[in-house]
N, C-alpha and C positions, 0 to 999 in steps of 0.2 A: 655813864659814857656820853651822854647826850650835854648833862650841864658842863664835862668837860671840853667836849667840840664847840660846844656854843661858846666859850671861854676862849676859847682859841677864833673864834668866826668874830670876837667883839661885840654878842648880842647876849640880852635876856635870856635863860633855858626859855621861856615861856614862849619867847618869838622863833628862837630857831624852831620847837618842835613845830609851830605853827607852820612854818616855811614847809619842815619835812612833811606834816599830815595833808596838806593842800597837793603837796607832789603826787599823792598816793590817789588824790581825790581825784583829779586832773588825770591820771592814768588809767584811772579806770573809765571816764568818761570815751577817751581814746580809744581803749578795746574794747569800749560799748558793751561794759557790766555796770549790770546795774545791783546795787544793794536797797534794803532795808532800812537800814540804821548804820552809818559810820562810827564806830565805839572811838574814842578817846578818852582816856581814863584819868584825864584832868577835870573831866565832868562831877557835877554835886552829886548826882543820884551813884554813880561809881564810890565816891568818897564817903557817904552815907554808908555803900553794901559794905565794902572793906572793913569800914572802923567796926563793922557789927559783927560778921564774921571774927574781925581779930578778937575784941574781945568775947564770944561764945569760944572761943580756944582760949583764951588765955582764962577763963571762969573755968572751965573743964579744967584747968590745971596742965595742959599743953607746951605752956610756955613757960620760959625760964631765962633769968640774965646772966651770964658766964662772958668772962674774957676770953678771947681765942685769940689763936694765932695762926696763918696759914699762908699757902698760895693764892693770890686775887688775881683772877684774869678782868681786865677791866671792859675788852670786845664784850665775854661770855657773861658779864656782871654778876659773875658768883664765884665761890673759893675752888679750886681745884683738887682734888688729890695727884700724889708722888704718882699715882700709876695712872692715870690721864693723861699725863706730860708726854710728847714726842721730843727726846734729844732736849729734856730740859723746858720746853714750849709749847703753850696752847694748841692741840693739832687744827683746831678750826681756824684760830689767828695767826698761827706762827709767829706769837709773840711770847717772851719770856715774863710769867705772873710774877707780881709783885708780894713781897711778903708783908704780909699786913698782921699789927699785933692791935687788939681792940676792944671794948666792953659790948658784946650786941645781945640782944635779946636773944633764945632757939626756939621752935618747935619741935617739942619730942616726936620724930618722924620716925627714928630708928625701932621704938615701939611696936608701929604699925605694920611694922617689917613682914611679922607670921604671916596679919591677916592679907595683906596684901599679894604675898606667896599663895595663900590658900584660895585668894578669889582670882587668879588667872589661872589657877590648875584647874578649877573648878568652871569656869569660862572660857575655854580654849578659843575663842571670838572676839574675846575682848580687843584683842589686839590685833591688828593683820596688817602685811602677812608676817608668816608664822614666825619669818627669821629675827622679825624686832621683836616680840612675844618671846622667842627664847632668851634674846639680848639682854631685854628687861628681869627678866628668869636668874639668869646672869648673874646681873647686878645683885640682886635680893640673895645670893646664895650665903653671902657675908654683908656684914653690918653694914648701915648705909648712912649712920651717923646724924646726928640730927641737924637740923636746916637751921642756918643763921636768917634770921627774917627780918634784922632791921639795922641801920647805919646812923651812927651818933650824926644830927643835924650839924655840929660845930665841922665833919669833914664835909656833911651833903644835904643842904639847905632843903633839896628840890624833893619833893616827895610827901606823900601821906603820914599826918605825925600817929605816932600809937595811942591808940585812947586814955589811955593810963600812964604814959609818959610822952609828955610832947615836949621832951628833948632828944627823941628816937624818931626816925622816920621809917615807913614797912620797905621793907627792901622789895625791888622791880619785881622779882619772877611771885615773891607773894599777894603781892598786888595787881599786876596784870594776868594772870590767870584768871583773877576772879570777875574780869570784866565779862564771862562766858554766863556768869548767872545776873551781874548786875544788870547787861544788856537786855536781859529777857525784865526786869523788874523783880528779882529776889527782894526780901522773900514772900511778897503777896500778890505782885503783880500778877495779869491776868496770861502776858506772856511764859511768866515764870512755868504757872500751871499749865499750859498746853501743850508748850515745846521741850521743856527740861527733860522730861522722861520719855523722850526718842531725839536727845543731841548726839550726832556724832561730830566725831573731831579728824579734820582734814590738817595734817601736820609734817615739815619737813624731819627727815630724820637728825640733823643736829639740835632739834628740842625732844626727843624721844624721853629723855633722861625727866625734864620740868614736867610732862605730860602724863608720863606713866607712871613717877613712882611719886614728885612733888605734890602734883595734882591732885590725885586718888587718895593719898591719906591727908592732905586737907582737907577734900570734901567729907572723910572718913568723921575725923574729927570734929566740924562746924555740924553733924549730922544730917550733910545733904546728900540726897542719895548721888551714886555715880552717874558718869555719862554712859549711854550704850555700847558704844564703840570707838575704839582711834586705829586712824589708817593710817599706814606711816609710807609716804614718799621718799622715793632714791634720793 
């Protein structure tokens, strides 16, 4: 979405995001927050944790190359299913997905489906409150299909190439979730050790879906243990 606006603005992706991450830096100064570390996940140490991660999944046997075909919401930057549609259209963008036919790599996520079931019955806290823990509940009652994680470079230049084919870039949501352990210094850093096993995650409810079911069995898989808890916002 981003190298497509930049393409439309006349600029670099590399410049527009720079434009958009300085806006976010500059606002927080304004509401006089202050952070730690600003993650952007154009950074070497992010691109370092990524490629290691991907391939400890795809060495597990995780990953797999299949053509697909599907709905592409381009706002939500992932495939959609028929029963997500409102009247045909993204309900967050109220735009009509594009159908896209393609070779992209998967993660078998649909696998991880039981365990994932069994560790929120088993953690009634995992989640709060309770109505997105059911939501999530939900989803996992029926198969949840496995995650497309990467976009041939010949349609999308911009992006982390896969360690084992650098004619595949890691698709957005497998890559930017992982800036949550890269930021601490996965997997030795001294942050990694202090913070990781008490992160909670403060999250609107339109990423409910990347968070709770994406998330968790990737860390499943890479065998990092979970986050503590995620609080999902109206």
């Amino acid at each position: 979405a981003s190298r497509q606006q930049a393409i439309v603005a006349g600029i670099a992706p590399q410049a527009f995001v720079d434009q958009i991450s300085q806006r976010f830096k500059d606002a927080w100064k304004q509401l006089d927050i202050s952070n730690d570390y600003f993650v952007r996940t154009t950074e070497e140490r992010h691109r370092q944790a990524v490629g290691r991660v991907l391939q400890t999944v795809y060495n597990r046997g995780d990953i797999y190359k299949a053509a697909y075909e599907g709905l592409y919401c381009v706002g939500c930057e992932r495939f959609l299913t028929e029963k997500e549609l409102v009247d045909g259209k993204c309900p967050d963008h109220l735009t009509p997905p594009e159908q896209r036919n393609e070779e992209n790599y998967f993660f078998k996520m649909d696998q991880y489906r039981p365990w994932l079931q069994e560790y929120l019955q088993a953690h009634p806290d995992f989640i709060c409150p309770e109505t997105y823990r059911n939501e999530v509940l939900g989803m996992l009652r029926e198969s949840i299909g496995d995650l497309s994680i990467s976009r041939p470079k010949s349609r999308v230049p911009w992006g982390i190439s896969l360690p084992w084919d650098e004619s595949h870039v890691t698709y957005v949501w497998f890559d930017a979730l992982l800036n949550y352990v890269s930021a601490l210094g996965y997997p030795a850093g001294e942050g990694f050790a202090k913070y990781w096993p008490h992160t909670w995650h403060l999250i609107g409810k339109d990423i409910l879906k990347t968070h709770a079911v994406f998330w968790p069995t990737m860390l499943k898989s890479a065998g990092i243990p979970l986050y503590q808890r995620l609080l999902v916002g109206g």
